[in-house]
DRENLUM-509573 format. One record per residue: x, y, z of N, C-alpha, C, O in turn. Coordinates in pm, whole numbers, padded with zeros to 5 digits, always signed. Each point is the difference from the previous one (the first is absolute). Layout:
residues N
XYZXYZXYZXYZ/...
end
This chain:
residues 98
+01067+01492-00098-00033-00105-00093-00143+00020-00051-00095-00004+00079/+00078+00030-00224-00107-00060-00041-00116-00082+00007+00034-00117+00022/-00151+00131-00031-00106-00109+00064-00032-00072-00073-00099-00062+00036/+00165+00016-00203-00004-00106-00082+00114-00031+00011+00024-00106-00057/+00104+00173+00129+00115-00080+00034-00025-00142+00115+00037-00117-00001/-00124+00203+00098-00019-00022+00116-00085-00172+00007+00036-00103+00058/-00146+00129-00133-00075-00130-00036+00013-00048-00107-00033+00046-00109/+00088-00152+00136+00055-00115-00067-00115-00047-00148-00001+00036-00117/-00080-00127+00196-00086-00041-00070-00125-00072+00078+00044-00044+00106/-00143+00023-00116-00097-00062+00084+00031-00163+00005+00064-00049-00092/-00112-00035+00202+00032-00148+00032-00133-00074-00050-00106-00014+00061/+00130-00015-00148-00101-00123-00092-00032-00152+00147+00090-00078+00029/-00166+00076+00006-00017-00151+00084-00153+00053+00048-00072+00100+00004/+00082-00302+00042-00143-00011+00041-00024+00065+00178-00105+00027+00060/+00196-00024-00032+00022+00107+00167-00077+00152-00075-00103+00059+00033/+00204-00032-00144+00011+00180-00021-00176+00000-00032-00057+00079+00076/-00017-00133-00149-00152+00012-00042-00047-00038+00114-00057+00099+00045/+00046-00202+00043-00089+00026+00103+00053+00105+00121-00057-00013+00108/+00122+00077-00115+00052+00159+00083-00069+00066-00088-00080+00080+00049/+00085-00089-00208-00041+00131-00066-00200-00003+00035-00051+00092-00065/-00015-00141+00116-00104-00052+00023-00026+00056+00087-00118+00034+00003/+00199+00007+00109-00026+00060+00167+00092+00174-00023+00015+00077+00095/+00029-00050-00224+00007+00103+00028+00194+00044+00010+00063+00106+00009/-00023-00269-00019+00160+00057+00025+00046-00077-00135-00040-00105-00051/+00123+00182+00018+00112-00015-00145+00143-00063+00039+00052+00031+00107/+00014-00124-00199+00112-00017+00027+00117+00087-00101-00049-00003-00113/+00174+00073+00109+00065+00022-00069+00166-00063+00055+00041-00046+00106/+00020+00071-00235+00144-00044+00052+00036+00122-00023-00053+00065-00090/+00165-00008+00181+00027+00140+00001+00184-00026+00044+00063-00104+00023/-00020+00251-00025+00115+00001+00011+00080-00050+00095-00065+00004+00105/+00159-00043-00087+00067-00066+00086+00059+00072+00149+00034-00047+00109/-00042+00216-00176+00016+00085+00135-00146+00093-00020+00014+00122-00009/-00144-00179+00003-00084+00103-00029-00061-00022+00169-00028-00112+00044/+00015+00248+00039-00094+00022+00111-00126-00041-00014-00042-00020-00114/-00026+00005+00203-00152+00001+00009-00037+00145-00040-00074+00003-00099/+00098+00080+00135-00061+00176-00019+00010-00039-00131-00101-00048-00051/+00252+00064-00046+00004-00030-00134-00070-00050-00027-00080+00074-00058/+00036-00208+00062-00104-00076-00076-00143+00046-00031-00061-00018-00106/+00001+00107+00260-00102+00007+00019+00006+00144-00122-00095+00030-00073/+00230+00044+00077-00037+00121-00067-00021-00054-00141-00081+00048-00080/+00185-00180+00050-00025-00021-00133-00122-00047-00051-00059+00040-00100/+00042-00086+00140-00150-00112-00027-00139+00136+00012-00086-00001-00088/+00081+00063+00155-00089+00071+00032+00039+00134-00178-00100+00018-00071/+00187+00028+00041+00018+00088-00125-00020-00078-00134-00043+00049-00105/+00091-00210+00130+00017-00091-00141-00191-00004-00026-00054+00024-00108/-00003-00053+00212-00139-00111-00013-00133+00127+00010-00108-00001-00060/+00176+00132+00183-00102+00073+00021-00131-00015+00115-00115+00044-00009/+00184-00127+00125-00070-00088+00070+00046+00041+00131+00105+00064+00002/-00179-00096+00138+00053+00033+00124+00029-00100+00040-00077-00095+00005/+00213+00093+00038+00044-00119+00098-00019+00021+00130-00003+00108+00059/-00013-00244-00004-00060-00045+00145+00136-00008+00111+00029+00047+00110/+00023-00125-00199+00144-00073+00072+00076-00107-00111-00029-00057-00105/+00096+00063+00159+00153-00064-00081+00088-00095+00059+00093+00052+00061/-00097-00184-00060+00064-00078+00042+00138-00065-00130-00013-00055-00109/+00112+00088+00174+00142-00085-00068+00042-00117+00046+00021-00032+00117/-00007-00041-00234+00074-00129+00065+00135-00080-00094-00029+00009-00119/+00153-00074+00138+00061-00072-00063-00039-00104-00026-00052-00072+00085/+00072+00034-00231-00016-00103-00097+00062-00082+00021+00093+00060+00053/-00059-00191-00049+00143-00067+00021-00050-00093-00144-00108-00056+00011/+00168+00042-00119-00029-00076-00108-00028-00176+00065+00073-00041+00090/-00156-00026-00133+00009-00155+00013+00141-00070-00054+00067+00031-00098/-00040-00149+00211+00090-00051-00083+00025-00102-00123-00097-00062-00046/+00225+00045-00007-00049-00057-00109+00053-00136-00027+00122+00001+00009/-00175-00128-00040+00083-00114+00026+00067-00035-00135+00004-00122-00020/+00060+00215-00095+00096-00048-00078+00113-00069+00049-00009-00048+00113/+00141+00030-00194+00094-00045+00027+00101+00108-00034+00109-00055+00019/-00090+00155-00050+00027+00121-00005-00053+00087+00052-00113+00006-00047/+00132+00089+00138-00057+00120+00053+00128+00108-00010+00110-00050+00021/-00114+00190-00050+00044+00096+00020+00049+00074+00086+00099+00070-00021/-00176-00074+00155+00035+00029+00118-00044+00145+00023+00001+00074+00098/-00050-00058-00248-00121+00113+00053-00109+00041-00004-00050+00075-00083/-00006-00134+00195-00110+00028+00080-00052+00150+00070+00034+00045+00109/-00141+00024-00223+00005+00102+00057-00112+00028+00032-00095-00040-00068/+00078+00113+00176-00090+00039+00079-00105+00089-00070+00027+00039-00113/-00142-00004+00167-00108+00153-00054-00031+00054+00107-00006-00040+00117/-00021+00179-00187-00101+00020+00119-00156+00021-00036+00011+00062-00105/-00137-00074+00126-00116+00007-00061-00078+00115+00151+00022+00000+00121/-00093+00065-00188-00092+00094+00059-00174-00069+00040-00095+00015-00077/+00091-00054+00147-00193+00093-00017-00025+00063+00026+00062+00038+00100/-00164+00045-00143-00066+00107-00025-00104-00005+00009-00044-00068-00093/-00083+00127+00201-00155+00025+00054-00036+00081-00021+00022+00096+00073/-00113-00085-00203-00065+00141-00006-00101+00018+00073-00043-00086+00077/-00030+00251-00101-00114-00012+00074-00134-00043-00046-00018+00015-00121/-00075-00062+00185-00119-00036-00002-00029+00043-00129+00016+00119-00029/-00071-00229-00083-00079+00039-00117+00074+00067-00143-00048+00022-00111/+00202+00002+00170+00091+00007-00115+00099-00124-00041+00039-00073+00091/+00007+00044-00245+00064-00086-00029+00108+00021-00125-00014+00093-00079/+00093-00164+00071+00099+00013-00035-00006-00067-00197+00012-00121-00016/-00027+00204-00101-00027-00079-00103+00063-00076-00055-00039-00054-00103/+00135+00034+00149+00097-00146-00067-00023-00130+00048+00055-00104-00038/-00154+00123+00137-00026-00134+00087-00166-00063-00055-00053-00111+00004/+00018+00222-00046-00190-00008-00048+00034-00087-00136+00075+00025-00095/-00182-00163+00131-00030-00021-00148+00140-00108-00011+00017-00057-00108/+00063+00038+00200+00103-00135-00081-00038-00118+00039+00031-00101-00064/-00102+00096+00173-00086-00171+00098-00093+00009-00120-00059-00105-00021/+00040+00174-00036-00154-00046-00047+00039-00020-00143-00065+00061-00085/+00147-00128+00054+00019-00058-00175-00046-00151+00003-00010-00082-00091/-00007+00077+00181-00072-00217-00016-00108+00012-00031-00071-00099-00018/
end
């Protein structure tokens, strides 16, 4: 798999900017993507050394319509620790539009 297959897209929230602050990134990534994968992807997409790689499942919030679908689907999201003094440029520069 591809490493723009692989990563999804980065996680917009007020969690993901204060991680991006200490050095760790959030992405949403593939649903069967490894840690090695990630780390290889992220490290060829950005050009950066990764530290470590933590995966976790998403479970969507629920929703109090009166209709629901019944599908509720899960993610999976990555972080990603680079090393000391490198950063990731999609994350530079979006806290700071106020």
């Amino acid at each position: 798999m591809e490493a723009t297959q692989l990563i999804i897209r980065p996680v917009i929230s007020e969690k993901s900017f204060a991680l991006a602050e200490a050095g760790k990134y959030t992405f949403r990534v593939h649903d069967n993507a490894h840690k090695t994968e990630v780390r290889q992807a992220i490290e060829q997409l950005f050009e950066v050394n990764v530290r470590e790689v933590r995966t976790a499942w998403v479970s969507p919030k629920p929703k109090r319509r009166g209709y629901t679908s019944g599908r509720t689907r899960r993610w999976k999201k990555a972080i990603v620790q680079v090393a000391p003094g490198q950063t990731i440029p999609i994350f530079r520069g979006l806290g700071e539009a106020e």
